[in-house]
C-alpha positions as CSV (number, residue, x, y, z in Angstrom):
1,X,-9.1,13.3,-30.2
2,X,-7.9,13.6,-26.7
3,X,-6.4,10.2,-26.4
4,X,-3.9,10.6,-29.1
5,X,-1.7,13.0,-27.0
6,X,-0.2,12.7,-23.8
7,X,-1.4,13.7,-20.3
8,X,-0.3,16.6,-17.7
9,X,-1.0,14.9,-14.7
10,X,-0.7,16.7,-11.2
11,X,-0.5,13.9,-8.6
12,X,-0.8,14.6,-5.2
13,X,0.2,12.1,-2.7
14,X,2.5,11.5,0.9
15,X,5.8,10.6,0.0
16,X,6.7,8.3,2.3
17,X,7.1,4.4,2.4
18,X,3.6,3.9,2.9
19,X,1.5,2.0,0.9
20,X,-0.3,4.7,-0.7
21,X,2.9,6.8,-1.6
22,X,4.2,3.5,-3.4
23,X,1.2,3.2,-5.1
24,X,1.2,6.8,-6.4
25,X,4.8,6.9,-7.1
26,X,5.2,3.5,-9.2
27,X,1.9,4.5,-10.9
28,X,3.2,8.0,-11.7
29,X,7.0,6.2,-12.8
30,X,5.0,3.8,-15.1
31,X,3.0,6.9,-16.6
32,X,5.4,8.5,-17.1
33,X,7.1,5.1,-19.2
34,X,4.1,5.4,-21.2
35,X,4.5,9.5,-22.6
36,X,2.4,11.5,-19.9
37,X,4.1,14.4,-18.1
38,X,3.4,13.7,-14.5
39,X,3.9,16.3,-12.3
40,X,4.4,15.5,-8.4
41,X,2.9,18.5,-5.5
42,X,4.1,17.5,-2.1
43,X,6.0,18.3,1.1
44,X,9.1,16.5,-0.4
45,X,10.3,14.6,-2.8
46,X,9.2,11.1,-2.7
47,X,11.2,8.2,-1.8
48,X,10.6,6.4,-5.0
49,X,12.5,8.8,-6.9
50,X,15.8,7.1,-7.5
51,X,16.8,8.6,-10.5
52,X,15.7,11.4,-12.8
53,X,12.7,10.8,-15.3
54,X,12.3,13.1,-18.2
55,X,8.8,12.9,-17.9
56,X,8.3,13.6,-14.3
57,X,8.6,17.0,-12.9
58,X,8.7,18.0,-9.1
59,X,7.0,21.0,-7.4
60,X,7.5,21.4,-3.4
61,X,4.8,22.3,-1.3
62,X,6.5,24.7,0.9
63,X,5.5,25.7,4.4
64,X,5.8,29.0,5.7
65,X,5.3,29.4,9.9
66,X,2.9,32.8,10.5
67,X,2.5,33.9,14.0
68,X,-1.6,34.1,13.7
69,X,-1.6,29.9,13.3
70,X,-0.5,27.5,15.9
71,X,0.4,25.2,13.2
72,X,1.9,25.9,9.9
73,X,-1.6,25.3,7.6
74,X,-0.4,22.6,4.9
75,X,-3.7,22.1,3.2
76,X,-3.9,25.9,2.8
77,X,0.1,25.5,1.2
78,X,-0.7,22.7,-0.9
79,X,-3.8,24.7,-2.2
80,X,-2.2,27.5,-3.1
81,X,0.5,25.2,-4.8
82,X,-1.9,23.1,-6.6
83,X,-3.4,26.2,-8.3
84,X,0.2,27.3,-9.1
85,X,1.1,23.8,-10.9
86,X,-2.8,23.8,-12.6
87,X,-1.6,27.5,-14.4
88,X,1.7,27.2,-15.0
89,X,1.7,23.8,-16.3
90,X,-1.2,23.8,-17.9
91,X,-2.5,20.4,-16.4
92,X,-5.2,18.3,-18.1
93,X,-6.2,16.9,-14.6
94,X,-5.3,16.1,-10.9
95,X,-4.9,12.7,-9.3
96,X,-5.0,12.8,-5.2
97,X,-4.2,9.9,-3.0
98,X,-6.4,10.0,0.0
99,X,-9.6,12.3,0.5
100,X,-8.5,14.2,3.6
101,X,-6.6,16.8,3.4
102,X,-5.4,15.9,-0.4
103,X,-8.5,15.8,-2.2
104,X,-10.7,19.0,-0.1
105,X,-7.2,20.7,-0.9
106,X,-7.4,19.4,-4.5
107,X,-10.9,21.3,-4.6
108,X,-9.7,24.5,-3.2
109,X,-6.6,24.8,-5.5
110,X,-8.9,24.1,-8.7
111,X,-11.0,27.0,-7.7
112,X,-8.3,29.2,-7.0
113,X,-7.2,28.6,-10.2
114,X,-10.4,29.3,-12.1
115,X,-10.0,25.9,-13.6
116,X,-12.9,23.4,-14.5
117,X,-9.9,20.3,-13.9
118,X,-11.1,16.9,-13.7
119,X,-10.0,15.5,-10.2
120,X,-9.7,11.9,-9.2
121,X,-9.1,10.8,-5.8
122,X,-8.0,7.1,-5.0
123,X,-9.0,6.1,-1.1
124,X,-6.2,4.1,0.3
125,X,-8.2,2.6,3.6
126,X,-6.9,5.1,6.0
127,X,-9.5,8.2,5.0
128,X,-12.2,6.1,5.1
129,X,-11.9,3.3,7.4
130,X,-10.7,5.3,10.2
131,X,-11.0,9.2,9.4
132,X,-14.4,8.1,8.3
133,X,-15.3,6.9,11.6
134,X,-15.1,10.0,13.0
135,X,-18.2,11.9,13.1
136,X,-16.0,15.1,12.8
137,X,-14.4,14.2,10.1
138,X,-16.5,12.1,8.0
139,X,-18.1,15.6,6.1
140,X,-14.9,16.2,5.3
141,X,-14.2,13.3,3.9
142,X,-18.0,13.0,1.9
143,X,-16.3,16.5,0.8
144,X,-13.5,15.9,-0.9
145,X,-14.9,12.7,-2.3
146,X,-18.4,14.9,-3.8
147,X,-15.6,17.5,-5.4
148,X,-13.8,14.7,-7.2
149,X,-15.2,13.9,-10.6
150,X,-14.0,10.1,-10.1
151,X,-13.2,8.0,-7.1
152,X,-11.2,4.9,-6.7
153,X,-11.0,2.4,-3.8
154,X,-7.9,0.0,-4.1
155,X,-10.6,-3.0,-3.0
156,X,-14.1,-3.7,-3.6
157,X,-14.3,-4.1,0.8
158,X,-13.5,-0.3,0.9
159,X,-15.5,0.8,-2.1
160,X,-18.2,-0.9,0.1
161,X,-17.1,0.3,3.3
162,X,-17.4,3.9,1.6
163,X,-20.7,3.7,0.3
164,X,-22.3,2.5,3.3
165,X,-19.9,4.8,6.0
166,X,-19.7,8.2,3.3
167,X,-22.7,8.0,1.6
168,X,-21.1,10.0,-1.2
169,X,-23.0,11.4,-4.3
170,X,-21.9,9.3,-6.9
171,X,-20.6,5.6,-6.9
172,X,-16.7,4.3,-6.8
173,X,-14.4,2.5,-9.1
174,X,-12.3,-0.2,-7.7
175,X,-9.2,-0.4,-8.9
176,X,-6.5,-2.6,-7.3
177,X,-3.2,-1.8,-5.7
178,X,-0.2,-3.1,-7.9
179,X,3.6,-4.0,-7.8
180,X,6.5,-3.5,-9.5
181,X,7.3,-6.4,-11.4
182,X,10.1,-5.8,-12.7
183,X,11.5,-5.9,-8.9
184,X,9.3,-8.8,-7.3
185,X,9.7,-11.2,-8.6
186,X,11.3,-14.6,-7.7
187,X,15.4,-14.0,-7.4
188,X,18.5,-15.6,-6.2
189,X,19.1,-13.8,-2.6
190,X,23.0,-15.0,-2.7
191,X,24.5,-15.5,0.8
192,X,21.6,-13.7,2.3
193,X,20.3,-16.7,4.3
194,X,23.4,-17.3,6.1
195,X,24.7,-13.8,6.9
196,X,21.2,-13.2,8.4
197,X,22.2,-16.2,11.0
198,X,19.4,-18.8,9.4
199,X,20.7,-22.4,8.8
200,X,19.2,-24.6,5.8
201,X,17.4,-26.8,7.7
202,X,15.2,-23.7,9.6
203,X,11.9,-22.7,7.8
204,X,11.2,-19.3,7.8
205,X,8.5,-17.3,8.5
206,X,8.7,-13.5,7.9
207,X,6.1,-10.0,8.9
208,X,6.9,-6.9,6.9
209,X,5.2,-4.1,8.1
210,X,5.3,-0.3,9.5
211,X,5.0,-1.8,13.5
212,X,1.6,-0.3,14.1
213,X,-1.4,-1.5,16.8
214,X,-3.7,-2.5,13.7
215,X,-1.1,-5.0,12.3
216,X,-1.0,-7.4,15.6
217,X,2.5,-8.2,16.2
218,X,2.0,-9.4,19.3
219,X,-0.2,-11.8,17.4
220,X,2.7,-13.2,15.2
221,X,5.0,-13.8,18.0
222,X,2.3,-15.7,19.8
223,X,1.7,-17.8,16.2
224,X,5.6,-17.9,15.9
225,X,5.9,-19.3,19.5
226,X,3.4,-22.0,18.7
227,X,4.9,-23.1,15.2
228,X,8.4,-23.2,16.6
229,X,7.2,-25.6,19.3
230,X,7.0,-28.2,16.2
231,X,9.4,-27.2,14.0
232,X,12.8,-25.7,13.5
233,X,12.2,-22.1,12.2
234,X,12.8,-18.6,12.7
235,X,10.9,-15.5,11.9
236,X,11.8,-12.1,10.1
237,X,10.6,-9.1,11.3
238,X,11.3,-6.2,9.0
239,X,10.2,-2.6,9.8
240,X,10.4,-0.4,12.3
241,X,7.4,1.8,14.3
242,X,5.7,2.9,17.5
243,X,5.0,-0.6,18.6
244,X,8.8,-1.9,18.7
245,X,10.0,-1.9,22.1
246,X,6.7,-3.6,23.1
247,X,7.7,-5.9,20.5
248,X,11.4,-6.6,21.8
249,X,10.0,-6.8,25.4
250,X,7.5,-9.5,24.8
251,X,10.0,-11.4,22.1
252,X,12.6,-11.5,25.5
253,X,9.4,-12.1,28.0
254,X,8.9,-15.2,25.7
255,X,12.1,-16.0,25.4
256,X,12.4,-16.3,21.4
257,X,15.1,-13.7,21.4
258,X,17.7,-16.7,18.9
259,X,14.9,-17.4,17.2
260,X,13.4,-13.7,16.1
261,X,15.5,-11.5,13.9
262,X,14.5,-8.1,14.0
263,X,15.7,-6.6,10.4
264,X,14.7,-2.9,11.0
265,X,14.0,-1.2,7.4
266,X,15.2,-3.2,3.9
267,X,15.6,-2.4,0.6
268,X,16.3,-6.0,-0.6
269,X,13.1,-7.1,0.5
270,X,12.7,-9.4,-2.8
271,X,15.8,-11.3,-1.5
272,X,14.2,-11.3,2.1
273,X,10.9,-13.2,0.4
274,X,13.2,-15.5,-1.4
275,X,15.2,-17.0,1.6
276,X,11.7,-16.9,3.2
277,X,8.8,-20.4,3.4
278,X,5.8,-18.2,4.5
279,X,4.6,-14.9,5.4
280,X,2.6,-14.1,8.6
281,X,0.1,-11.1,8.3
282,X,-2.5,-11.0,11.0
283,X,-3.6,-7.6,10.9
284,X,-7.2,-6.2,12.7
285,X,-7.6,-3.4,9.6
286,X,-6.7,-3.9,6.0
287,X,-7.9,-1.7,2.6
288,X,-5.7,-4.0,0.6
289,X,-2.5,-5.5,2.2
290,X,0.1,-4.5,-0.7
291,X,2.9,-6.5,0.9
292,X,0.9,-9.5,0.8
293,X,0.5,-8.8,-3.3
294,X,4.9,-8.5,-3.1
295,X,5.3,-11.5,-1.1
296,X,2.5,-13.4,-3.6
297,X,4.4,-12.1,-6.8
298,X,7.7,-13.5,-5.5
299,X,6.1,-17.0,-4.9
300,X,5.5,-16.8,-1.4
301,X,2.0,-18.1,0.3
302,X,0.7,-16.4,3.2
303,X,-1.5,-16.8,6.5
304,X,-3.7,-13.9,6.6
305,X,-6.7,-12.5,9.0
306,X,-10.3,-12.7,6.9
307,X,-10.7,-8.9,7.6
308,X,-11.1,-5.7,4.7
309,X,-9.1,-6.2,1.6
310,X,-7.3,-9.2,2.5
311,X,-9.8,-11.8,1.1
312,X,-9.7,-10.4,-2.5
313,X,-5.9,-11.1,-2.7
314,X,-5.6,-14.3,-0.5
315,X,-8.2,-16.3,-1.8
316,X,-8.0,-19.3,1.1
317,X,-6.7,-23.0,0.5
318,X,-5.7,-21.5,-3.1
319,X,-2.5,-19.4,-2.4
320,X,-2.4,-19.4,1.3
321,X,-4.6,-19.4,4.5
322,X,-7.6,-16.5,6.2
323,X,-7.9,-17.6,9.8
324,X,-10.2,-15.2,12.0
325,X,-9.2,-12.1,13.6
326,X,-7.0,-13.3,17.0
327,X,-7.4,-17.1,16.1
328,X,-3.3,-17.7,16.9
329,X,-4.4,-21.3,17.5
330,X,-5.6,-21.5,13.7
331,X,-2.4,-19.8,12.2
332,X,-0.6,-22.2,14.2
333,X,-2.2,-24.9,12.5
334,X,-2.5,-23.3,8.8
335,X,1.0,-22.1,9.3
336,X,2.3,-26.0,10.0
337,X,0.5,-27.9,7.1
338,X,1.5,-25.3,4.8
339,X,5.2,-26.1,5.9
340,X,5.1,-29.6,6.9
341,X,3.2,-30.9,3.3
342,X,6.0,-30.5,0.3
343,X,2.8,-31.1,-2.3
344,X,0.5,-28.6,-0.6
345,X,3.5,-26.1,-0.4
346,X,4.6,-26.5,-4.1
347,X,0.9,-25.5,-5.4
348,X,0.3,-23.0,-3.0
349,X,3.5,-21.3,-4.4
350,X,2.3,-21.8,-8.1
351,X,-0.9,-20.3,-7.7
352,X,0.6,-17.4,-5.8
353,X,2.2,-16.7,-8.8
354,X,-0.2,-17.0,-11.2
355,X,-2.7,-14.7,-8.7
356,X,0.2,-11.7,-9.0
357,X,0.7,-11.9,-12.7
358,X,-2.8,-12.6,-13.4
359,X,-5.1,-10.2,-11.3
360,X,-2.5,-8.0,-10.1
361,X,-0.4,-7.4,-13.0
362,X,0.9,-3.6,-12.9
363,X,0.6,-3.3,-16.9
364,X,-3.5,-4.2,-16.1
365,X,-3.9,-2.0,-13.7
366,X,-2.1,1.0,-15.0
367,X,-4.2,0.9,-18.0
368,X,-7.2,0.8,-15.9
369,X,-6.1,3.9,-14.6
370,X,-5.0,5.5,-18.0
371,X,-8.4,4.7,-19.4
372,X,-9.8,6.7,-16.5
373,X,-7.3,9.9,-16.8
374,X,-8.5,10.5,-20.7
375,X,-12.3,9.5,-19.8
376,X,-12.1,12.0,-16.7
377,X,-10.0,15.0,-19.1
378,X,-12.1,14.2,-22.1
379,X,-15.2,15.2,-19.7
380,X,-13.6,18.8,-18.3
């Protein structure tokens, strides 16, 4: 029987520091903890790969310039790579992060390989919610979704959002986003408090995030300004992006310039969420919000917008706050009971634990995933 060996998995993903290359990287890390040979197919190596793993194998996607394109073709490169890996590895399937270009390229490879592969593509938010949009683009996308022989959504609001936008041939599995919990998790952040500049007596509020349009900075500041009228607090921003010097010009235009800390890019973010008393996360798009699941795991509540994914990790008045879309004056106010009432504080934090090891568990999840690889490789 097929589930008594082990998998050849080809993963294709971005390896970057986005949500979606987490995701595929710690799922392909813990795979590969459980016996499957998971074998990675992109541009570079991905970030998550701190140390060799005897189970996971590396094969770059390389880009060669021709005079007839204007731009090297990657989907065409990746392609001709996947069908490569599917031959000379002998893979029992292929899982792609994001429909466009990763799963139509998935689709190609596979028949330049002659293979009948199973192929299962997990949407992240962006191929759909935005790519989706686009009336050019949202064949493509029904594409490489219809050539898959499974789909995931990381929330039941994009599995929705699909259906209704896609219209794709067969239905979606949701399968939640997860953490590493063997790295958030509640710790001891040392001296990290006061080298940062924060006194004891300051609560702190923090925003993690990439420093995009959709996550409404400007929105925190203007929340920020409006809690720091009524208490003593500063706020963490930690990331970097296309929106920063916007960012630094209207923290200086308001004049919160000793009282915002701009951290740039972290590695300790664990210790950053344990010196922290609430996260701030007021975004206008959301397939998930996996930073709010890390900041939940690590006992910290959070004011959130009621928009996409959001509500199905935040559940509100149980381990932190939805306000509506560009409502500062509500943040304010969520954001100030939730500091200013010790008993309301103390059980938010309990239950934010309880929502990350419960729901959100990574050993739940990966198996959800695991029973999908052999039901998708028993099928091919």
């Amino acid at each position: 029987m097929l589930r008594l060996k082990k998998l050849k998995v080809g993963v294709i993903c971005y390896p970057t520091l986005g949500g979606s290359g987490v995701i595929a990287t710690e799922l392909g890390i813990m795979m590969a903890d459980r016996g499957h040979e998971m074998h990675f197919i992109t541009s570079s190596r991905p970030f998550r790969f701190l140390d060799a793993h005897p189970n996971i194998q590396f094969h770059e996607v390389k880009i060669d310039g021709y005079s007839v394109f204007k731009y090297p073709p990657y989907d065409i490169a990746l392609a001709n790579r996947i069908a490569q890996v599917i031959e000379s590895e002998k893979l029992d399937l292929l899982h792609v992060h994001y429909a466009v270009p990763h799963a139509v390229s998935a689709a190609l490879g596979k028949d330049m390989a002659n293979s009948t592969i199973g192929v299962i593509t997990t949407l992240h938010g962006t191929d759909v919610t935005i790519l989706g949009h686009d009336p050019g683009l949202r064949n493509t996308v029904r594409y490489g979704i219809n050539k898959s022989d499974a789909t995931t959504a990381v929330s039941e609001s994009l599995r929705q959002e699909t259906l209704e936008l896609i219209e794709p041939e067969r239905d979606i599995m949701t399968i939640y986003n997860f953490i590493d919990n063997e790295k958030y998790k509640p710790v001891d952040p040392g001296t990290l408090k006061s080298d940062l500049g924060i006194n004891e007596d300051e609560k702190v509020l923090i925003h993690i995030s990439n420093f995009r349009k959709v996550k409404r900075i400007p929105d925190i500041i203007e929340s920020f300004k409006g809690i720091a009228a009524s208490i003593n607090a500063k706020l963490l921003l930690v990331g970097e992006g296309p929106e920063k010097n916007a960012i630094e010009a209207l923290v200086n235009e308001l004049g919160l310039q000793e009282k915002i800390i701009f951290t740039g890019k972290r590695d300790d973010l664990p210790e950053l969420l344990a010196i922290s008393d609430l996260m701030l996360h007021l975004s206008e798009k959301e397939a998930f919000g996996l930073v709010l699941l890390e900041a939940l795991a690590c006992g910290l509540p959070s004011i959130a917008t009621n928009v996409g994914g959001i509500p199905e990790v935040i559940e509100n008045g149980v381990n932190g706050f939805l306000v509506q879309l560009g409502d500062i004056p509500a943040a304010v106010d969520k954001a100030l009971l939730v500091l200013t009432d010790e008993e309301l504080y103390t059980t938010l934090k309990e239950k934010a634990l309880l929502t990350a090891r419960d729901k959100f568990h990574s050993s739940t999840i990966v198996s959800q995933y695991e029973k999908l690889y052999y039901e998708v490789a028993e099928n091919k």
